[in-house]
N, C-alpha and C positions, 0 to 999 in steps of 0.2 A: 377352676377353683374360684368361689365367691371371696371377694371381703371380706372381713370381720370390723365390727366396731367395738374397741377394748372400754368401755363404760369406765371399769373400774380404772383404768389407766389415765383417762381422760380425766375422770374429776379428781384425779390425786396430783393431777398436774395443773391443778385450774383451769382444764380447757373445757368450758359448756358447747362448745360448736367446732365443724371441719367440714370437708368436703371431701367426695369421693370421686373419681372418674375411672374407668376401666370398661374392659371388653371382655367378655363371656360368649363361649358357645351353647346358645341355645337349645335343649330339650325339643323333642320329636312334640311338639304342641300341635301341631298344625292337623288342619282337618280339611282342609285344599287338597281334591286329587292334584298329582302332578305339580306341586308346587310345595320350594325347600328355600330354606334360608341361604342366601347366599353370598354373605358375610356374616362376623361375629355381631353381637346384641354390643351396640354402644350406651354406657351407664354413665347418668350424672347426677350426682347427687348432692345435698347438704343436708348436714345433721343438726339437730340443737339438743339438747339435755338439761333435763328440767331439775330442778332441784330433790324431785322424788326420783330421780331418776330414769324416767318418762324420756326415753327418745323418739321425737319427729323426723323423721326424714320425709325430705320434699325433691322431684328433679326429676330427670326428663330419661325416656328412653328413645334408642335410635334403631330399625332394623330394616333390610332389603329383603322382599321376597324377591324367585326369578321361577319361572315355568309357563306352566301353557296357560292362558286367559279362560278365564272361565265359563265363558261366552263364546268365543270364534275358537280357540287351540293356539290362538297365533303366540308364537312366546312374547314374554312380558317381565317386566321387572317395575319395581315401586319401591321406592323408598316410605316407610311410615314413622314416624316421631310422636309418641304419648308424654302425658304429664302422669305421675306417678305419686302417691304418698302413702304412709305408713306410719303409727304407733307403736311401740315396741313398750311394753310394759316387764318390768324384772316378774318372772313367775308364768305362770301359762298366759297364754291369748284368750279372751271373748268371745272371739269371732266378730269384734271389732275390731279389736287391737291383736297385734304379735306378742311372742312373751319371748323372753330371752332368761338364760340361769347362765352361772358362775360370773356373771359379767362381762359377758362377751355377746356380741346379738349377731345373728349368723343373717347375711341378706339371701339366702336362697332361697328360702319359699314365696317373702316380700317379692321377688322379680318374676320367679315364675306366674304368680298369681297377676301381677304387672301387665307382664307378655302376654298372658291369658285375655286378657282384659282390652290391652290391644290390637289382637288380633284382628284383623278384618277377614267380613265372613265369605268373602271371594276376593282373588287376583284379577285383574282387569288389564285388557292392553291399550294404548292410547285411543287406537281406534274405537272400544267400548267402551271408554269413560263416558257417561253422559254431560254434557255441556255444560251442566249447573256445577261439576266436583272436578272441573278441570281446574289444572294451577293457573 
């Protein structure tokens, strides 16, 4: 179950900004043979709210892949960490922005499309990381 951000709740109570943190399990996104999430998606976020109502959200996602390298077979795990943001406009989305109605902004497409985004397009084991992308 995603979060919700209650807009209308928020600016009846004077609040223009907040933050969110939580864990979600991840959607079948992956396009890696042999390779699955193996922990939940860690979410961080903050919000602002604009006087049109216009919310930003800015923050960071957290997730592990684990399975076979996609190079040698050998198993592998990574951890990956993206930066993430979004506009939520009341009304439909652009395809710039998101659009949120009754005053509620749902983050579940906002992460998916996230996650999408930072997938990486293969799993590597230490041994196949190339020298230049080691930590």
């Amino acid at each position: 179950m995603f979060p919700k951000i209650d807009v209308r709740s928020q600016t009846a109570k004077n609040i223009d900004s907040g933050t969110l943190s939580f864990e979600y399990e991840a959607e079948d996104l992956l396009d890696i043979p042999y390779v699955e999430f193996s922990a939940p998606v860690k979410a961080e976020f903050a919000y602002e709210i604009s006087e049109d109502d216009t919310v930003e959200v800015k923050g960071r996602i957290t997730f592990t892949l684990k399975g076979a390298c996609s190079r040698c077979l050998a198993e592998a795990e990574q951890t990956f960490t993206a930066e993430a943001e979004g506009v939520f406009e009341p009304g439909e989305g652009d395809g710039e922005t998101y659009g949120y109605a009754n005053g509620r902004i749902s983050l579940e497409e906002f992460l998916r499309d996230a996650l999408a985004f930072a997938l990486p397009p293969r799993l590597l084991c230490g041994a196949c990381v190339p020298e230049g992308e080691k930590e």
